[in-house]
ZAMARFI-388973 format. One record per residue: x, z, y of N, C-alpha, C in turn; residue in three letters. Coordinates in nm, 2 decimals. Layout:
<recs>
> n_c1,n_c3,n_c2,ca_c1,ca_c3,ca_c2,c_c1,c_c3,c_c2,code
> X,Z,Y,X,Z,Y,X,Z,Y,ala;
...
</recs>
This chain:
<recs>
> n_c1,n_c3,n_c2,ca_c1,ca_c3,ca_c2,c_c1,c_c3,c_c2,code
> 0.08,0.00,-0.12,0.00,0.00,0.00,0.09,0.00,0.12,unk;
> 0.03,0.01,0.23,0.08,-0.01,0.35,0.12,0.11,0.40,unk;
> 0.19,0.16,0.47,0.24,0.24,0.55,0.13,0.33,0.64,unk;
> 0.06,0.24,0.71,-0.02,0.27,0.79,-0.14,0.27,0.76,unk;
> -0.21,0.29,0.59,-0.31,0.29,0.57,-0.32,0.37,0.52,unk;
> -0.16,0.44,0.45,-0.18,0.60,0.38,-0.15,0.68,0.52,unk;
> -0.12,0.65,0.65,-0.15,0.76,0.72,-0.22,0.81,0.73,unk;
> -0.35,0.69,0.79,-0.47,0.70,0.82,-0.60,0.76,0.67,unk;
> -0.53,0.75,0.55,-0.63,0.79,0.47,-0.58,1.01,0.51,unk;
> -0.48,1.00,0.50,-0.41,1.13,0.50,-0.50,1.22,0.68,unk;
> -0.52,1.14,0.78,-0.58,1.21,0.90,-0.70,1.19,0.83,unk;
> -0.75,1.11,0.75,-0.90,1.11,0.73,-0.92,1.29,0.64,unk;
> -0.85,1.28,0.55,-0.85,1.38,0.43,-0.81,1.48,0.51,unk;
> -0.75,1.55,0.59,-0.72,1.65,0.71,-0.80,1.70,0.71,unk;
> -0.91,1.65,0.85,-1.03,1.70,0.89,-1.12,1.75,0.77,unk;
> -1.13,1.68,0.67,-1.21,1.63,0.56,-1.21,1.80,0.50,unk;
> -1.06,1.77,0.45,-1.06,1.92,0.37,-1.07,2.04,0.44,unk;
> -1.05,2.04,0.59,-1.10,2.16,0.71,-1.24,2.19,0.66,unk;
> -1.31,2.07,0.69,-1.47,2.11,0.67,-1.50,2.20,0.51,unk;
> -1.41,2.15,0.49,-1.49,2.15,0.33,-1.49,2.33,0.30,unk;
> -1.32,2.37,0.33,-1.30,2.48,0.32,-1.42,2.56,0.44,unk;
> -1.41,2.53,0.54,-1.50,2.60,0.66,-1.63,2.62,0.60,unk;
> -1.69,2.55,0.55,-1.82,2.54,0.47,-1.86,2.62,0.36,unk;
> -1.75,2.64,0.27,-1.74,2.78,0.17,-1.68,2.90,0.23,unk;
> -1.65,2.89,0.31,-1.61,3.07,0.38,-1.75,3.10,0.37,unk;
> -1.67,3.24,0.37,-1.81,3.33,0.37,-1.85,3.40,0.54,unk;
> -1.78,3.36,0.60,-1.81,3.36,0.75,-1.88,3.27,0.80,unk;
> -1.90,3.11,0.71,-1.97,3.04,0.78,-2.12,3.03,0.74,unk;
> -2.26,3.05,0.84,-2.37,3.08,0.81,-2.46,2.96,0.87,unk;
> -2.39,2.79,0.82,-2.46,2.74,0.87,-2.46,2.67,1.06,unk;
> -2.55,2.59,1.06,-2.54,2.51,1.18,-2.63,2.65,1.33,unk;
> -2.56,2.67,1.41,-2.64,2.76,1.53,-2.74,2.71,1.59,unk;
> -2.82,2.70,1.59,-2.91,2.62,1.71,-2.94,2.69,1.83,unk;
> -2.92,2.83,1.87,-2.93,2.86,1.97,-2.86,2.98,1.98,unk;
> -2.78,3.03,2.11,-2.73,3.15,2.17,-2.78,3.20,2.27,unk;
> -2.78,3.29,2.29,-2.88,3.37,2.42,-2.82,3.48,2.46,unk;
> -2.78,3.53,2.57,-2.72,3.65,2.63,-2.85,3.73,2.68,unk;
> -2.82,3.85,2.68,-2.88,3.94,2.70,-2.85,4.11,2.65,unk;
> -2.95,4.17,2.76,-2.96,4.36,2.72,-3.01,4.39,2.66,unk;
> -2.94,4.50,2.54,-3.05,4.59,2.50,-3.11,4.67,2.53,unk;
> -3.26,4.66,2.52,-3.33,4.80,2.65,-3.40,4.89,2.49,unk;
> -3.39,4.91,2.42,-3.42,4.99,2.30,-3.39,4.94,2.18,unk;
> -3.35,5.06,2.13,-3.28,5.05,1.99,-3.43,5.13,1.88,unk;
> -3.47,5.01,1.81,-3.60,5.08,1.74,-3.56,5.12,1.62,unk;
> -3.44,5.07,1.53,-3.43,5.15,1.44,-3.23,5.16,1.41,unk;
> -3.24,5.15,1.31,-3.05,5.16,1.24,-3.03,5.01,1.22,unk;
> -3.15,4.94,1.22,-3.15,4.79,1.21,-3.14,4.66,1.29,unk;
> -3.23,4.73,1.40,-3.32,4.63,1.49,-3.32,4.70,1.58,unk;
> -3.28,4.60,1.71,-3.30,4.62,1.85,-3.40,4.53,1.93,unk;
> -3.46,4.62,2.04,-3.53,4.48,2.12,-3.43,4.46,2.24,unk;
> -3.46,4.35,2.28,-3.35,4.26,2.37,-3.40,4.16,2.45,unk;
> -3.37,4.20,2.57,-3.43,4.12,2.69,-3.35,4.03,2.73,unk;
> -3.40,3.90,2.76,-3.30,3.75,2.77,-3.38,3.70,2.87,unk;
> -3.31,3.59,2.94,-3.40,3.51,3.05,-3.43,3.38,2.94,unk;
> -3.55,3.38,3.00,-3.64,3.32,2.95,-3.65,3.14,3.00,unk;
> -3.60,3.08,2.89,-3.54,2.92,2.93,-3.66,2.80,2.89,unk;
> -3.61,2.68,2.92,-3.73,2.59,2.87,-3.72,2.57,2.69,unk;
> -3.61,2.59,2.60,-3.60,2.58,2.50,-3.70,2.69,2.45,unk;
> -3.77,2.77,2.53,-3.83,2.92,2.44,-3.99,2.77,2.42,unk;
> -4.02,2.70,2.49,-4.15,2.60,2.45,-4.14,2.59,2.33,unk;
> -4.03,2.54,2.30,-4.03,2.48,2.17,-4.00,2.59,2.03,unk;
> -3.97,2.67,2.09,-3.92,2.80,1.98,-4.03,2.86,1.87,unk;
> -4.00,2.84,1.73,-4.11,2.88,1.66,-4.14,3.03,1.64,unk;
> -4.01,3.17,1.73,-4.04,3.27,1.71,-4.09,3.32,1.88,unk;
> -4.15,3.17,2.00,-4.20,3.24,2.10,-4.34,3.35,2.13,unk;
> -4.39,3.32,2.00,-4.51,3.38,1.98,-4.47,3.57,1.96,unk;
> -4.39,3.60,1.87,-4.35,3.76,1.87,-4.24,3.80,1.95,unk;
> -4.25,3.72,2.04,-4.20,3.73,2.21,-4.26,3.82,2.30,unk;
> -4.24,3.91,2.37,-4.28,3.98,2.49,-4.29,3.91,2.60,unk;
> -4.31,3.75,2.61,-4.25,3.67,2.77,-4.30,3.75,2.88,unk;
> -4.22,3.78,3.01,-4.22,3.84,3.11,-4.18,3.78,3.25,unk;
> -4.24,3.68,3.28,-4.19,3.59,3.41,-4.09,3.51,3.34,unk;
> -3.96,3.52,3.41,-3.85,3.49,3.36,-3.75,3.53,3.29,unk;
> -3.84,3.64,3.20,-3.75,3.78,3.13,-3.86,3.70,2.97,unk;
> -3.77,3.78,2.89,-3.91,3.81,2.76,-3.79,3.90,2.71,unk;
> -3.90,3.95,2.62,-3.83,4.05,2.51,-3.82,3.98,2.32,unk;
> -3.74,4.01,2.25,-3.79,4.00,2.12,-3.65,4.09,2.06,unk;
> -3.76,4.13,1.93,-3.68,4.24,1.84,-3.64,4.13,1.77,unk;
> -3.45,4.22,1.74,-3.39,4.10,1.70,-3.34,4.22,1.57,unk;
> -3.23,4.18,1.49,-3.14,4.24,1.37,-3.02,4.28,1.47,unk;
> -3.00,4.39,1.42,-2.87,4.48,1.51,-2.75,4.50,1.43,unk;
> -2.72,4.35,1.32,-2.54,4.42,1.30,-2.49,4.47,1.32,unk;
> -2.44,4.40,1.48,-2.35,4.46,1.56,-2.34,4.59,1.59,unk;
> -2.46,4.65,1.57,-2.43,4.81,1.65,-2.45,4.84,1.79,unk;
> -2.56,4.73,1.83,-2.51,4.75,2.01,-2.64,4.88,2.01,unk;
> -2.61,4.89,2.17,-2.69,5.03,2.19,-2.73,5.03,2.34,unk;
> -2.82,5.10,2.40,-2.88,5.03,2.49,-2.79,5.04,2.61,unk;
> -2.83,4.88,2.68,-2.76,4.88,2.82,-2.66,4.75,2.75,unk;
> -2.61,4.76,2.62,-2.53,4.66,2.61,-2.56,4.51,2.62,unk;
> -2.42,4.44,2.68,-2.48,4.30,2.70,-2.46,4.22,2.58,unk;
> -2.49,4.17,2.48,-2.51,4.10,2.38,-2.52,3.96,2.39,unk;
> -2.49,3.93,2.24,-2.51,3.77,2.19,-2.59,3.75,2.10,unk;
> -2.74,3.69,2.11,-2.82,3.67,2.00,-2.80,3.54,1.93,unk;
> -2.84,3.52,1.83,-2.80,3.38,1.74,-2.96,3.38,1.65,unk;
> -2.99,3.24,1.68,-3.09,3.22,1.59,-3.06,3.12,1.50,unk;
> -3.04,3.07,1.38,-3.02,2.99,1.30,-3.10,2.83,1.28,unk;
> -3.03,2.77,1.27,-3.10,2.65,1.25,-3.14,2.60,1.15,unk;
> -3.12,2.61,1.03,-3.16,2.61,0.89,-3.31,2.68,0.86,unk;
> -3.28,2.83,0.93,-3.46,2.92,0.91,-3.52,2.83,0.98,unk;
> -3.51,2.79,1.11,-3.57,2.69,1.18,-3.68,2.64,1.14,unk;
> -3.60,2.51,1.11,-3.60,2.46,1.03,-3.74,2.41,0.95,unk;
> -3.67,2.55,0.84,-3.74,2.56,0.71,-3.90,2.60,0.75,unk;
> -3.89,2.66,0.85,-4.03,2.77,0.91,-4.12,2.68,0.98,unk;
> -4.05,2.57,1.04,-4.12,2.47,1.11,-4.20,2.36,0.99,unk;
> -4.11,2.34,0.95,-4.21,2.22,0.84,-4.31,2.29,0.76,unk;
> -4.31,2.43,0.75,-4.41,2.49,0.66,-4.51,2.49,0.74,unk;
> -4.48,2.52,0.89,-4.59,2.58,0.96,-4.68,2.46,1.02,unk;
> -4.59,2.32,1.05,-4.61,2.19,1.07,-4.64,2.13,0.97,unk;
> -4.62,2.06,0.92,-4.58,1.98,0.83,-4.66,1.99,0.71,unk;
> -4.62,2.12,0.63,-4.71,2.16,0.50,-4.85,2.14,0.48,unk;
> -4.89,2.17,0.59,-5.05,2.17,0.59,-5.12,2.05,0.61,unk;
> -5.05,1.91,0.71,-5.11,1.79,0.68,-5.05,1.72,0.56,unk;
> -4.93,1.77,0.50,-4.90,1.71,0.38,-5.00,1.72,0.26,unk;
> -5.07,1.83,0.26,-5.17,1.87,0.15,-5.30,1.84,0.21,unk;
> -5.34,1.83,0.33,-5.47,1.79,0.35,-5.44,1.62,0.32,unk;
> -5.34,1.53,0.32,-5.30,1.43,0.27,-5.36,1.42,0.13,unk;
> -5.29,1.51,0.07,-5.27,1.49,-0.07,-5.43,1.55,-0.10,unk;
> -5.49,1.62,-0.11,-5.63,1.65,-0.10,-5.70,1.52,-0.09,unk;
> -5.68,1.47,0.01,-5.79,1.32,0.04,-5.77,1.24,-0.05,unk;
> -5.62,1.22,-0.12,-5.61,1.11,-0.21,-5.65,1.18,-0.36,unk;
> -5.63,1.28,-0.36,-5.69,1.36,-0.46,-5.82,1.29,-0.49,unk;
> -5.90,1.33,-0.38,-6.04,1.30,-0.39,-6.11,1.21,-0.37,unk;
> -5.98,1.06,-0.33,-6.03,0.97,-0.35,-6.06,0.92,-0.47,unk;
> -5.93,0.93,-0.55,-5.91,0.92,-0.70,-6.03,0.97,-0.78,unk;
> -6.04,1.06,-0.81,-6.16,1.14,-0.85,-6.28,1.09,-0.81,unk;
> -6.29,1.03,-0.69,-6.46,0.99,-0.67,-6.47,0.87,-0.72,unk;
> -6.34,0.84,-0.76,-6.41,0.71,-0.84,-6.40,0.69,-0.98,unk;
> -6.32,0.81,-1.02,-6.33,0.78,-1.18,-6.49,0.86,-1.21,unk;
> -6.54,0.94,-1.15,-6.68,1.00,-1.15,-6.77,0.96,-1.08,unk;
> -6.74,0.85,-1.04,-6.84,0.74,-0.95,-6.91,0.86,-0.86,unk;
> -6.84,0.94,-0.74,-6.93,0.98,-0.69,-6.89,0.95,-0.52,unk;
> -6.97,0.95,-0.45,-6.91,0.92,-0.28,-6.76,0.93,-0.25,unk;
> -6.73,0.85,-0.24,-6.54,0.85,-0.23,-6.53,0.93,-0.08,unk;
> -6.55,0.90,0.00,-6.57,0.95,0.15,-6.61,1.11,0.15,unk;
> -6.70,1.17,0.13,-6.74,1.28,0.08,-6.66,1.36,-0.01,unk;
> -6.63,1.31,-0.14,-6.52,1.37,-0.23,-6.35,1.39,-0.19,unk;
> -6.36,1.29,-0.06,-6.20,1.26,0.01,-6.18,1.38,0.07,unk;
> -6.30,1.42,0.20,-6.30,1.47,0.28,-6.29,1.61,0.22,unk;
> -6.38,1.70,0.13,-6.43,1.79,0.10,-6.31,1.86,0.02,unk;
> -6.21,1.78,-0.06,-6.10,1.82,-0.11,-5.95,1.80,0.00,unk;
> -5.97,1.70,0.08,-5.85,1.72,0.24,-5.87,1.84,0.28,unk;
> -5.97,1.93,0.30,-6.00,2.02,0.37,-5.97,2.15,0.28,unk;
> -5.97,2.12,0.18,-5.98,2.24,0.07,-5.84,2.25,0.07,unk;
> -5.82,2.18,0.05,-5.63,2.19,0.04,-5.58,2.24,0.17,unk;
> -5.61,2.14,0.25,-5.56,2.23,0.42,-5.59,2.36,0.40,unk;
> -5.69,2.39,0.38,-5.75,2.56,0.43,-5.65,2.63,0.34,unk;
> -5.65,2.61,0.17,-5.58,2.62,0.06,-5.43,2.65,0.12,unk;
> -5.33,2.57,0.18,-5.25,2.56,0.25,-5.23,2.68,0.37,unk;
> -5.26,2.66,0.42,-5.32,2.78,0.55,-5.26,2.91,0.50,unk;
> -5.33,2.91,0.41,-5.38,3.09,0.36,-5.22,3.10,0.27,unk;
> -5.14,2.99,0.23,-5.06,2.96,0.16,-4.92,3.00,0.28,unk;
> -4.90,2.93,0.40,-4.82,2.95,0.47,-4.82,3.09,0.57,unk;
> -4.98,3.13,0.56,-4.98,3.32,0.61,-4.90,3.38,0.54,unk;
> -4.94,3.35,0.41,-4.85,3.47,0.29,-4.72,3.41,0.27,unk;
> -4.67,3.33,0.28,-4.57,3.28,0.31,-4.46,3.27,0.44,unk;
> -4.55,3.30,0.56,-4.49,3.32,0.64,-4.45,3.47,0.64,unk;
> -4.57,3.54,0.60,-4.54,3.70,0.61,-4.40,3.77,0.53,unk;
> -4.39,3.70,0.44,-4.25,3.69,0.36,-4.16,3.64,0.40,unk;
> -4.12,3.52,0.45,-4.04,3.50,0.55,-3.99,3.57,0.67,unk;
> -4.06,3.64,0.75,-4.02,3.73,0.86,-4.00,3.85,0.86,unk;
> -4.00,3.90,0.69,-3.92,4.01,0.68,-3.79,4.01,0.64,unk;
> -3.73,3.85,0.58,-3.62,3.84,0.59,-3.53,3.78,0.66,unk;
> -3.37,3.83,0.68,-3.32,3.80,0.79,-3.30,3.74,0.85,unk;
> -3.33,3.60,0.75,-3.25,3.46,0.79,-3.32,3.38,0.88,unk;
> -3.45,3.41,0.91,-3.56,3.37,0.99,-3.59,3.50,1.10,unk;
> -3.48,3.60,1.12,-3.54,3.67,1.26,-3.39,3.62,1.36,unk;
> -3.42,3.69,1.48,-3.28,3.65,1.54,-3.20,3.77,1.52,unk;
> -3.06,3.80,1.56,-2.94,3.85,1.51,-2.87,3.86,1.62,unk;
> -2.85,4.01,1.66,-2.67,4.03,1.75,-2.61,4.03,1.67,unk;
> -2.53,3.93,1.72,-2.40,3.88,1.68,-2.27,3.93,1.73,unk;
> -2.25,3.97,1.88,-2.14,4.01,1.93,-2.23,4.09,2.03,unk;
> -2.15,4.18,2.07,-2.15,4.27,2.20,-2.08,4.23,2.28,unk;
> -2.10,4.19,2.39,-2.02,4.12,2.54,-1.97,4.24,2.61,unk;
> -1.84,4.19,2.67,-1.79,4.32,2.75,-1.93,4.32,2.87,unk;
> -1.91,4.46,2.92,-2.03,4.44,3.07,-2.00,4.38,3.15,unk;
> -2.10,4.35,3.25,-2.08,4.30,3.41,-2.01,4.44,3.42,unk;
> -1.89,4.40,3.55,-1.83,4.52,3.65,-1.99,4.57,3.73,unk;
> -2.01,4.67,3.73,-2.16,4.73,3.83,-2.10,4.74,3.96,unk;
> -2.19,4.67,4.05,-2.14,4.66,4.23,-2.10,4.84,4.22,unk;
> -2.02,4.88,4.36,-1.98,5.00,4.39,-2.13,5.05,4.43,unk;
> -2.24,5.00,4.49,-2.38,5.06,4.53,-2.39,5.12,4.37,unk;
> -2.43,5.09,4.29,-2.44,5.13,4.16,-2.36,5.21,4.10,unk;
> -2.21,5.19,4.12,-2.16,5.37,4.09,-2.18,5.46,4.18,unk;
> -2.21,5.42,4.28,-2.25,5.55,4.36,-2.35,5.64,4.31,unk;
> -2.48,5.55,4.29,-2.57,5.60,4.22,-2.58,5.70,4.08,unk;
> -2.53,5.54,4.01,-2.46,5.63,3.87,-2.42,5.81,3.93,unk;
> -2.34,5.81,3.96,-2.24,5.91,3.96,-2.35,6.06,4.02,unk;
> -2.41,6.02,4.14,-2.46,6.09,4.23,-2.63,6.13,4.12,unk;
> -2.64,6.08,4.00,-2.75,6.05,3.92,-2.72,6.21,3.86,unk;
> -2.61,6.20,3.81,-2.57,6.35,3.74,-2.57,6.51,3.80,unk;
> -2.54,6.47,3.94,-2.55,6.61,4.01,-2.66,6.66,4.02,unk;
> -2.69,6.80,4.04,-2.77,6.89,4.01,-2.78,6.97,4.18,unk;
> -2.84,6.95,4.25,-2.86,7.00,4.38,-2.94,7.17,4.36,unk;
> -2.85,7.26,4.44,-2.87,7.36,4.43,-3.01,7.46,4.54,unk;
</recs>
């Protein structure tokens, strides 16, 4: 071969074997789809913190905006507390793109896939029992949707008790320096006037 074709196979295989290795660490969890800075203003358990973030155009589209607190420009959501933060700290939340994802086509997707399949169900069947194809279409699309429905409740409910579908501190951010007006306060907060 050529000189310059086993370089180029050799830069290819480089990067190649990076990924590959990056991919089986046990540090890597997957593609991020979102980061968010923010405070913690309560620590609810040894697990879970709530955490207040400004509140961006990406929260429209967010499938966990609903168990959101939105607040003007503020919202709240209880997130998973690896990290340990504690309140006042400034944090790094991470939502996953894979739960995403997964949570989106169930909650999308699933339910006209089987009201789909319902109709053709019931097209099939109305005619091997010669009965109203239109009527037998409809009556089993719906059955299935509804069927589905009650399918992705209990399904979702299970889903959001596990981790991989809530959001997650990830890091603790050093603090903002507090203007000197605010250690004044701070400070003058502790004294006890006689």
């Amino acid at each position: 071969g050529m000189p310059g074709a086993a370089a180029n196979r050799r830069q290819a295989f480089i990067p190649g074997l990076i990924a590959s290795r990056l991919l089986r660490s046990p540090y890597y969890r997957g593609p991020v789809l979102a980061t968010e800075e923010g405070f913690v203003i309560k620590v609810e358990s040894a697990t879970t913190a709530r955490v207040k973030t400004n509140k961006k155009s990406a929260c429209k589209g967010c499938a966990s905006r609903n168990s959101c607190n939105a607040m003007g420009n503020e919202m709240e959501v209880e997130a998973l507390n690896p990290a340990g933060a504690q309140v006042g700290d400034r944090i790094l939340l991470r939502i996953e793109t894979a739960s995403l994802l997964k949570a989106t086509f169930l909650l999308y997707l699933f339910p006209i896939i089987c009201m789909l399949l319902g109709a053709v169900i019931g097209q099939r069947t109305a005619s091997l029992l010669k009965w109203d194809v239109s009527a037998l279409s409809a009556l089993l699309g719906f059955l299935f949707f509804f069927l589905s429905i009650a399918f992705v409740k209990f399904k979702g409910n299970r889903m959001a008790a596990q981790s991989a579908y809530r959001p997650k501190i990830v890091k603790i951010l050093r603090p903002l320096k507090p203007e000197p007006d605010t250690l004044a306060q701070t400070a003058g907060a502790g004294e006890v006037s006689a």
